[in-house]
LOZA-469142 format. One record per residue: x, y, z of N, C-alpha, C in turn; residue in one letter. Coordinates in pm, whole numbers, plus 50000, padded with zeros to 5 digits. Layout:
XYZXYZXYZA/...
# end
This chain:
565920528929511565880517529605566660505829544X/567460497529663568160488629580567710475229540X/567910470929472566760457829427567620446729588X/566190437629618566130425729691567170410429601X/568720414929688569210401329668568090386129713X/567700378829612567170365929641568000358629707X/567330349729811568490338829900568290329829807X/568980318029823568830304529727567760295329850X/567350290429740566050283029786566490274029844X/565780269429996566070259130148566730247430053X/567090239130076567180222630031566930216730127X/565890212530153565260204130311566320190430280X/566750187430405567420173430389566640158830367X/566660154430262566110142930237565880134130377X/566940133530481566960124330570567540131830684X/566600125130823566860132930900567870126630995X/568720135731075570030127431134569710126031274X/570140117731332570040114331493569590129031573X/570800137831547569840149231614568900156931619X/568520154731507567170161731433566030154131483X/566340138831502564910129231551565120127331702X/566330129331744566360130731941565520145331961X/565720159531865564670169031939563470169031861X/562920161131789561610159131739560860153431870X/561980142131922561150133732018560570144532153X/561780152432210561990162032296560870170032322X/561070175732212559520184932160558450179232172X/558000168632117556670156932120556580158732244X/557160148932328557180147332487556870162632534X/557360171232493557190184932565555750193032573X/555630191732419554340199832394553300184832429X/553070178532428551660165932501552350168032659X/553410169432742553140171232866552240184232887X/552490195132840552040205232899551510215432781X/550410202932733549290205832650549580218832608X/551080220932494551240231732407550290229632342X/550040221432231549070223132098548430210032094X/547040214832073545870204732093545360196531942X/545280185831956545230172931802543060184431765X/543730188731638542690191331526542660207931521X/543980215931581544160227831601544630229531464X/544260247631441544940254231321545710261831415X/547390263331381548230265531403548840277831303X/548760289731350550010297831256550870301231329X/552610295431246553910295631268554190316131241X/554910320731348555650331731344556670327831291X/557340334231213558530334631097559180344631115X/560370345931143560630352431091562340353130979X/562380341731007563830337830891565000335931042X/565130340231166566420337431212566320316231249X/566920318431338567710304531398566270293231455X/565770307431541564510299831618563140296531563X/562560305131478561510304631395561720296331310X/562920292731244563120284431128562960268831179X/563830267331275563930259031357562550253431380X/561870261831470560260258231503559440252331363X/559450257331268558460258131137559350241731107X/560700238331085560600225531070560400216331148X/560440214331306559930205731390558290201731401X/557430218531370556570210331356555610207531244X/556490208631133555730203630992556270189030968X/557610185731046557310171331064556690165831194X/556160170031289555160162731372554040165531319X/553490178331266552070178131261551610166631229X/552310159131180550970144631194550530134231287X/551670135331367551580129931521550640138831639X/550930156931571549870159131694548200162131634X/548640160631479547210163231445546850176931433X/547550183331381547510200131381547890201631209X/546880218231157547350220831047548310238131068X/548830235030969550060249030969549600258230839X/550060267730892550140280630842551250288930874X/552090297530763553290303630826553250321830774X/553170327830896552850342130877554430353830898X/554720358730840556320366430844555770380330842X/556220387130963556220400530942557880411830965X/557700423230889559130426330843558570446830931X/559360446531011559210457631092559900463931029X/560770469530907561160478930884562650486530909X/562910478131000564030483031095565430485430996X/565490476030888566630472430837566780478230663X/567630473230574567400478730469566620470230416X/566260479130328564970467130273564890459530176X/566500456230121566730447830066566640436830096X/567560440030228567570427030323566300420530369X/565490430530434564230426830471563770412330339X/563840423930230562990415830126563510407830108X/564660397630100564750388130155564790373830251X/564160379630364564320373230484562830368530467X/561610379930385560530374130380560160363930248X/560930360530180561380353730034562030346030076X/563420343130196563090330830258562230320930300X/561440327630387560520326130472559000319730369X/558930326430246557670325730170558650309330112X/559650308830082560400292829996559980285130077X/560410284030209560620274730317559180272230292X/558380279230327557060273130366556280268930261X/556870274630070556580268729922556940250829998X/558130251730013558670238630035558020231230099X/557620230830192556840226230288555400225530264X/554970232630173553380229830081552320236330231X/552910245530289551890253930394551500268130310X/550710271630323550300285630304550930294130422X/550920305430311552200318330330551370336130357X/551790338430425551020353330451552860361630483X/552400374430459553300381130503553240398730539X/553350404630599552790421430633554170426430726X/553920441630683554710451330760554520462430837X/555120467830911554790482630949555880489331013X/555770500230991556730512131042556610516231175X/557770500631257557340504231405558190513931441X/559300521131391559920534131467558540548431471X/557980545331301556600557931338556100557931429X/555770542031431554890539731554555190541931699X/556720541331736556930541831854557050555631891X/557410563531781557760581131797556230587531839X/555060577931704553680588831798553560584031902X/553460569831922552930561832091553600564132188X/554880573032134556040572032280556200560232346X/556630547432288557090535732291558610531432299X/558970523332366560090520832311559860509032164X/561400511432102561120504631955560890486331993X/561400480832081560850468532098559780466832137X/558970477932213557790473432284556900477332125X/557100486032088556130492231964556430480631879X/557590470631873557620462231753556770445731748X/556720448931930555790442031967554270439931953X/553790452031986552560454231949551620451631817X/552750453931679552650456431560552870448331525X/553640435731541554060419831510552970412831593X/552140412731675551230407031731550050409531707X/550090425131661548440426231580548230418131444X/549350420031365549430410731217549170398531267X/549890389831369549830376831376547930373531392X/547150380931502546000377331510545370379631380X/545190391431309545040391731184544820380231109X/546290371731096546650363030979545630351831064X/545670349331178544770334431235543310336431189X/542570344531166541130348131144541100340431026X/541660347930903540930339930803541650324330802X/542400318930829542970305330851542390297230971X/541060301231054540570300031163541450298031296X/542740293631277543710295831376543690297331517X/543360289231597542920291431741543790294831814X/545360294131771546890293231852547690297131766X/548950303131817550030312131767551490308331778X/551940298531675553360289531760554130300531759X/555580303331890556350314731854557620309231864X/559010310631822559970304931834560540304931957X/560330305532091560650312932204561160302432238X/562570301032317563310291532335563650290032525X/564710278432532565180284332718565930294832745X/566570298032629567520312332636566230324232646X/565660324032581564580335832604563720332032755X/563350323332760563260324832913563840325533011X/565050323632969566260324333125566370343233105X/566760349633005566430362733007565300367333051X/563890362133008562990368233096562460369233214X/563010358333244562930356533451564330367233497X/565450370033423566140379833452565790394033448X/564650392233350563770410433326563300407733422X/562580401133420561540400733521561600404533699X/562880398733689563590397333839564470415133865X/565120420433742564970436933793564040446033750X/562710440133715561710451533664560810447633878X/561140437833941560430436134084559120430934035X/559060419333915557580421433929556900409933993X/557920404634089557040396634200557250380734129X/556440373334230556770355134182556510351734059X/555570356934023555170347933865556230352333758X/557110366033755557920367433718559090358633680X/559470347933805560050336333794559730327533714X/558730323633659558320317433589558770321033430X/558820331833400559070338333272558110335433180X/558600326633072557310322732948556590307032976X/555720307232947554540296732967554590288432875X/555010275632875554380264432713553320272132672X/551890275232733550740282832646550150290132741X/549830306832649549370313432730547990320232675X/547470331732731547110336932683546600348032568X/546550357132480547070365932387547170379232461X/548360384932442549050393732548548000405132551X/547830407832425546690421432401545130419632325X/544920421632506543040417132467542830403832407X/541510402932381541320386832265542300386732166X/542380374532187543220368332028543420355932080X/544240347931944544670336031964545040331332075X/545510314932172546350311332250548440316532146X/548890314632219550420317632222551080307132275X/551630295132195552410284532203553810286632206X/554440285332285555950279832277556620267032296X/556660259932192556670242932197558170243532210X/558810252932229561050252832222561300257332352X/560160258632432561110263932589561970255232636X/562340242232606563230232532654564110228532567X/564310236432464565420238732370566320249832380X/567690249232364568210258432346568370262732229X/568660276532194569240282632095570410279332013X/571420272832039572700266132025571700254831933X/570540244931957570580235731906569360235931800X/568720252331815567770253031697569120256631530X/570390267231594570670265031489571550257231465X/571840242631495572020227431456570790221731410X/569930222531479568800219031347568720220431225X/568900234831223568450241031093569490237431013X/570800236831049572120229530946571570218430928X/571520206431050571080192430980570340188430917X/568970201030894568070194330800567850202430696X/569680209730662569650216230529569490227430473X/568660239530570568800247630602569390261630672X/569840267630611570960278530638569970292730679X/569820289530819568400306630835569150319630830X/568430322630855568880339130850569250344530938X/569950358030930570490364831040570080376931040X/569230382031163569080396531173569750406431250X/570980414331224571590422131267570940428731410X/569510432031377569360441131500568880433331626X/569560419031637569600412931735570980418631840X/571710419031773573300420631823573020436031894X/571880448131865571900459131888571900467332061X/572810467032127572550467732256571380480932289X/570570481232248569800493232251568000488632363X/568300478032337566740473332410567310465732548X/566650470432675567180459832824567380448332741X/566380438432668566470428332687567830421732579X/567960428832483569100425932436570560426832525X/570490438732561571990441732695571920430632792X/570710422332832570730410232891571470398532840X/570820399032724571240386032653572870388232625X/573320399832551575350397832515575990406532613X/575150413432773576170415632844576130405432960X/574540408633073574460396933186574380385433165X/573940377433078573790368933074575930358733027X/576100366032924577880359032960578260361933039X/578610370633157578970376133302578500364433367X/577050358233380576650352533486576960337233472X/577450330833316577880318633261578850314333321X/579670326333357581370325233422580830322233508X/579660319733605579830315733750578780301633756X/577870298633676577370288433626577040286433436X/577620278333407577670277033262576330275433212X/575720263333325574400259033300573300265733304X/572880282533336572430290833361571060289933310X/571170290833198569740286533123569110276033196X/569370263733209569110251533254568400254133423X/568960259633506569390263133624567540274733584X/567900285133566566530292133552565610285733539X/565720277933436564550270833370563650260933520X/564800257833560564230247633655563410253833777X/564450271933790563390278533914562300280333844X/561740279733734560400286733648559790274533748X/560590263333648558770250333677558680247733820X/559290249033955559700249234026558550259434118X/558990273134047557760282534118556450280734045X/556340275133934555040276233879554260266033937X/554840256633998553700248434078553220254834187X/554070261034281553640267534410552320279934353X/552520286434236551940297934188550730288534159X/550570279834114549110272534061548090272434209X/549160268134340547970263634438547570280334486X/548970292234431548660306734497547270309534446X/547120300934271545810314434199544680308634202X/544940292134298543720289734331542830290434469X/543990295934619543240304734650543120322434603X/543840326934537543340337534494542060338634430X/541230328834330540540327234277539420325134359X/539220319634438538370320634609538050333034638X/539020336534689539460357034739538550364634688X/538840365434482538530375034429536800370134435X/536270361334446534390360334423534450362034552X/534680358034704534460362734784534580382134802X/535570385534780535750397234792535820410434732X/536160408834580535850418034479534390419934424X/533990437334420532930437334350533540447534210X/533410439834123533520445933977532700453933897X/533130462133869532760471833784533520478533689X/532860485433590533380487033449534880494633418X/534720506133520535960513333552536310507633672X/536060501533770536960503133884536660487434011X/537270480034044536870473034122536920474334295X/536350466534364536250477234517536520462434562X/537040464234656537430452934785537170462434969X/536690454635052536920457335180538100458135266X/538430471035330539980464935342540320457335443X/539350454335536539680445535668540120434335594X/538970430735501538520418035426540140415735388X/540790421635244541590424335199543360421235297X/543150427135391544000434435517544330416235552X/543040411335551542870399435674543640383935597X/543620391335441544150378335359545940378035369X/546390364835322548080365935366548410377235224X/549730382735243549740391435172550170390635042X/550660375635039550810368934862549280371834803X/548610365834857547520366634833546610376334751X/546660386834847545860401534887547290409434734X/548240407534733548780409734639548320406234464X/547660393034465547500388334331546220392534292X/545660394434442544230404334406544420418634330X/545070421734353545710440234309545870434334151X/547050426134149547610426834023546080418233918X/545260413133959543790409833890542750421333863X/542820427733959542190442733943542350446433813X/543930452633814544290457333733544740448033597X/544630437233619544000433433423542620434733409X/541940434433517540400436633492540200447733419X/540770460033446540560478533444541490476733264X/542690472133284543690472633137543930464533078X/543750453833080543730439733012544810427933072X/544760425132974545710408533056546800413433003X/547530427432946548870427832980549490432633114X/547970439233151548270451833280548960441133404X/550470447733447551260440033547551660449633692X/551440452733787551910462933894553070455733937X/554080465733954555470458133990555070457634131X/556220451934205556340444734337556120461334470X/556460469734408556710485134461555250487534472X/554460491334379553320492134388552340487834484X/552500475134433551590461134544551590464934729X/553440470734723553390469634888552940485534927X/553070492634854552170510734898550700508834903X/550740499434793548720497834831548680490334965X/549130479634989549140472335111549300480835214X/550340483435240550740494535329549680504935353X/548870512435282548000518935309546370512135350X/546300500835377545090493335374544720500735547X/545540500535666545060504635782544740518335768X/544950528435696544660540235695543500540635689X/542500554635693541430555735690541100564735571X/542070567035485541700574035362543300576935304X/543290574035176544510573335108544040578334984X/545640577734904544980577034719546550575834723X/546700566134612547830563334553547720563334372X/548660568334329548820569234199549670558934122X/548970546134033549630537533998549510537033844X/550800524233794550500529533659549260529633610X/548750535033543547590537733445546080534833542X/546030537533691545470532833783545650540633893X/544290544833974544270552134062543800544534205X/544370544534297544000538034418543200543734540X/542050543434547541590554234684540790543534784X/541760547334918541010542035041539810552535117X/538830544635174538440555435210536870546235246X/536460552635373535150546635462535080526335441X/536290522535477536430510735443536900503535381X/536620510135267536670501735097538300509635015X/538670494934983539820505434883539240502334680X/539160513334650538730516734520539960513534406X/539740506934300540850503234227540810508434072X/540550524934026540360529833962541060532633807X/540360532433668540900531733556541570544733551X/542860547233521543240559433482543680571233625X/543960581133579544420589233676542960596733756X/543490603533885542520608033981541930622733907X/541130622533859540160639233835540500649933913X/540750661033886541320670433933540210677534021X/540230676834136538740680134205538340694534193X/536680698034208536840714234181536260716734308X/536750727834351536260736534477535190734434516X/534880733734639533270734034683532770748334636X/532050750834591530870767234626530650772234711X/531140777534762529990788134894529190786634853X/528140780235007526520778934963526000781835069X/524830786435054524000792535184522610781335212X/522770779735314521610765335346520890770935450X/519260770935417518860776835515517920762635626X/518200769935739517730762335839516560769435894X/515620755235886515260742035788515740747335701X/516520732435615516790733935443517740720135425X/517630723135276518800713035157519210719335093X/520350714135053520800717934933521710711734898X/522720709234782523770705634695524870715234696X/526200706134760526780716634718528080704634688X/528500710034587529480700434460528970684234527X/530210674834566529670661534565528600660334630X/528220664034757527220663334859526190670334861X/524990661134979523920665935015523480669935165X/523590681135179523760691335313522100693035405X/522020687335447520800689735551520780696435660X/520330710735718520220714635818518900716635919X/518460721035997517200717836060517810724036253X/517080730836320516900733336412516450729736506X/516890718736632515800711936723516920709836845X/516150703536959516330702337077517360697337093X/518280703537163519880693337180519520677237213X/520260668737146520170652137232520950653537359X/520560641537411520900637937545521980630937488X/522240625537441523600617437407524030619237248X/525640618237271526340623537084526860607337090X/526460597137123527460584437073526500580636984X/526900572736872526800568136765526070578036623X/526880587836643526910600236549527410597236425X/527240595436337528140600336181528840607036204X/530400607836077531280617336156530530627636085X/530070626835962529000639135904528460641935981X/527770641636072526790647736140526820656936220X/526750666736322527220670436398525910681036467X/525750687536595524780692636660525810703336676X/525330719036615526260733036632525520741536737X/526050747336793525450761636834525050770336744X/523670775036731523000783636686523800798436647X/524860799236713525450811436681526650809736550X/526230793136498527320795336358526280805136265X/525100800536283524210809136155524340820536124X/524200825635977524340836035939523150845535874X/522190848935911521470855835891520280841335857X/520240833435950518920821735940519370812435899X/521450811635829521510797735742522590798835840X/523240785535759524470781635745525380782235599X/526510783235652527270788935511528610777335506X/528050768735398529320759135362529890761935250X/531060760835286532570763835150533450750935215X/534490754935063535590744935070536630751235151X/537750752235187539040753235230539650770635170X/539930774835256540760791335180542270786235254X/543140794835196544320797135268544470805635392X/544970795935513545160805235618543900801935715X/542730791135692541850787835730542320779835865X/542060787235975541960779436127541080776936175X/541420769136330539790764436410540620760236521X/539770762436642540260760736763539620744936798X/540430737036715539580724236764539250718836922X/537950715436939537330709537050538360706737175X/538970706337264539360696537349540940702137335X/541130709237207542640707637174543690723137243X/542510732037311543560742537433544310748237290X/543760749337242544650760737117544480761236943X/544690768636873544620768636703545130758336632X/544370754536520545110745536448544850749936302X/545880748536162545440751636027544720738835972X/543630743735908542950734335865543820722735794X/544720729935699545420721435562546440713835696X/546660714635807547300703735889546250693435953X/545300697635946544160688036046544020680835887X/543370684735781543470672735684545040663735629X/545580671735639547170664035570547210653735713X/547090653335853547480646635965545820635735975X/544760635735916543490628335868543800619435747X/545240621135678544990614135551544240616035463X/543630626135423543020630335311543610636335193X/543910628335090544410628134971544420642434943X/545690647834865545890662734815544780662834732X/544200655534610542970662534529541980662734588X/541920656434700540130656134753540490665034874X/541360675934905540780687434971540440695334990X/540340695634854539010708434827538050705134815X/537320692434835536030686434857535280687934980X/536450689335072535880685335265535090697735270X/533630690835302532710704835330532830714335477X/532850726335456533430736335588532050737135596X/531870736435757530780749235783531730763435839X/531320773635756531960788435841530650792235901X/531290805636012530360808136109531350825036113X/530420834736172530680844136193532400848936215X/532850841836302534080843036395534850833736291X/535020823736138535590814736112534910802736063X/535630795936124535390781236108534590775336230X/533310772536192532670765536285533020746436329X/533190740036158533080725136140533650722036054X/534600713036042535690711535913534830692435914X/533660692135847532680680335813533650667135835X/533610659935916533840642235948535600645735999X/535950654736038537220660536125537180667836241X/536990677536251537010683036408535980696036377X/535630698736515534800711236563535330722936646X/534940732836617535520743336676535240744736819X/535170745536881534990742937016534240756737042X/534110769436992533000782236993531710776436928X/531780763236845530670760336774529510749236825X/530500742236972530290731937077528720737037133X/527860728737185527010728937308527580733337404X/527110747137465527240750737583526080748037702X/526270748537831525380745337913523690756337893X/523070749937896522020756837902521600764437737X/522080756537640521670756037500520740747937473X/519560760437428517740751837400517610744637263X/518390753137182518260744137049519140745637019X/519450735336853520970737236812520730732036657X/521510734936577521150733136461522220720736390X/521510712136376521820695736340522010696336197X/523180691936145523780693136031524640679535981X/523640677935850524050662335810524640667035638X/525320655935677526640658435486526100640235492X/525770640435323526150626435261526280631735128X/526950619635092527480624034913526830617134846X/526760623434728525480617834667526100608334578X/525010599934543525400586434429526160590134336X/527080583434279527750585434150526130576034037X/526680581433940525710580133875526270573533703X/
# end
């Protein structure tokens, strides 16, 4: 291994020059408008030796005394590079902050391992692994907030991700002065440089003496968001220079309209969501009846409820669930999230749909109960009613001639399974009467059959065979109720 060239140690500039105290002021004004960092906060600085981090770590080790905040500076080294270099960039990083009389932390990890078992890409995996260290390092420093170097160039790129990943309005917005911690609990996440550019963190860092570092695998066109930054983003300069500037302004721009969106959304969801551990349920009239910005931010709340506050449904998603709200039974497959409509309610489920198992042939004798897979099957023998309106579609009154030796015989679905439905003057295949009902491909092998001598007597809350109908002058008939039993 080759030994770690040492950098030469920072020389902070004795005195600071006009431009160094015009974006001190900038910053001040920035972070007290929009309460980045709060007076008596522990603060740990992300480091990592380039333009922006360096930049950040000196702006605010000379305000911290204006906002009343203490520092801490944490460097983590992903591996990516040789590790000479590495070991340098964190031996920068450990001087600067000697210099500065802050305490120093520093950790690594092998995010390509990591991304090869997680099946990650290497930025998202380098993400994960640079953000677990950072919460880490705030615990024992009590650390309530996480400054990050994130500038207007990084947000004018991320309202550009944002804008071809479809993921809807807040997308526009890109990065937040302060947010939440992306994965699960942790610290707040400060960006006190969104109204800085990049161009003038590294003029900072010259004027006040400092020469930061450079990490090669910035330049690497291998991640979207890099091919943003050195291909679309100069393409789109040629047609406005000011581009950054120009984004920036649609962020704050939509983020006001988005504040009055999540406060009726925030209405919506206690009126209308009932939560639970895996899955949240909404009504869909209810749902149906809200505007569809709306009824949209409900979905995308669901689903941080079910995956956390990173979980995002792109704009594609949002409108298939919508779109299916008039149906009377659906299932949609979303990321990491299963969607099922059905007797009303649309279901907003953790993870993928369970692979359903066959009903049993079961023999139910009349009188009788029984279980057969989800449901509970009641049959019983009595006097035809005078009237079939306000029936369950479960329910149904058969002719005595479905029985089979005293029962009834319910199964799931075979191939090739017909029925001369009621009214309908001819045959129909079952697997078309459910596919034309909307009943989701895994749940049709659930729909309870009644068979009968000749077939198919009752395809349960769909149609009747019309051999299985009340005929004139039928004394009894055997009354047959399906409910499904509680999940438990």
């Amino acid at each position: 291994m080759s030994r770690a060239v040492q950098p030469p140690p920072p020389r902070l500039s004795p005195a600071e020059s006009p431009f160094t105290r015009r974006l001190d002021r900038r910053v001040l004004r920035y972070v007290r408008k929009h309460d980045v960092l709060r007076a008596g906060e522990r603060v740990v600085v992300a480091v990592s030796g380039g333009p922006d981090s360096t930049a950040l770590l000196l702006l605010l080790s000379r305000l911290r005394g204006e906002l009343e905040i203490e520092l801490a500076v944490a460097h983590f080294d992903h591996m990516l590079r040789d590790p000479s270099k590495t070991a340098a960039d964190a031996e920068f990083v450990r001087a600067l902050a000697g210099a500065l009389s802050l305490p120093f932390s520093a950790g690594r990890g092998h995010v390509r391992l990591r991304a090869r078992r997680s099946k990650q890409s290497i930025e998202e995996a380098a993400r994960h692994m640079r953000y677990a260290f950072l919460a880490r390092q705030a615990r024992p420093f009590r650390a309530g907030v996480v400054a990050i170097g994130h500038t207007r160039d990084d947000r004018a790129e991320t309202v550009l991700l944002h804008l071809m990943r479809g993921s809807g309005l807040d997308g526009l917005v890109g990065l937040r002065p302060r947010s939440s911690w992306p994965f699960g609990r942790g610290p707040a996440v400060a960006r006190p440089l969104l109204e800085v550019s990049r161009a003038e963190t590294e003029r900072y860092c010259l004027e006040s003496g400092v020469e930061p570092r450079h990490d090669p695998t910035n330049e690497l066109l291998v991640a979207t968001r890099n091919r943003i930054r050195h291909e679309f983003m100069p393409a789109l300069r040629r047609f406005n220079p000011r581009l950054e500037e120009a984004l920036a302004r649609l962020g704050d721009a939509v983020a006001d309209d988005i504040a009055q969106l999540d406060a009726a959304a925030d209405r919506a969801w206690r009126r209308l969501a009932r939560r639970e551990r895996s899955a949240v349920s909404f009504a869909t009239d209810g749902l149906a009846a809200l505007p569809r910005s709306i009824a949209a931010r409900l979905l995308r709340r669901a689903a941080r409820h079910l995956l956390g506050p990173t979980a995002d449904l792109e704009a594609v998603h949002i409108e298939a669930v919508l779109d299916c709200l008039p149906r009377r039974r659906a299932s949609l497959s979303l990321p990491g999230l299963t969607a099922k409509i059905e007797g009303g309610e649309l279901r907003v489920l953790k993870g993928r749909p369970a692979l359903s198992v066959a009903l049993p042939e079961t023999a139910v004798p009349v009188p009788g109960r029984a279980r057969v897979g989800p449901w509970e099957v009641a049959a019983e023998l009595v006097a035809p009613p005078a009237r079939f309106e306000g029936l369950d579609v479960r329910e149904a009154f058969l002719d005595p001639a479905v029985m089979i030796d005293g029962k009834i015989v319910v199964r799931a679905r075979r191939p090739g399974d017909r029925l001369r439905p009621l009214g309908l003057g001819g045959e129909k295949k079952v697997q078309d009467i459910l596919v034309d009902a909307g009943v989701p491909r895994d749940e049709r092998d659930t729909v309870p059959i009644v068979a009968a001598p000749w077939g198919i007597a009752w395809v349960a809350g769909q149609r009747l065979d019309e051999r299985a109908a009340l005929g004139p002058g039928i004394s009894r008939a055997v009354h047959v109720r399906f409910r499904r039993r509680r999940r438990r």
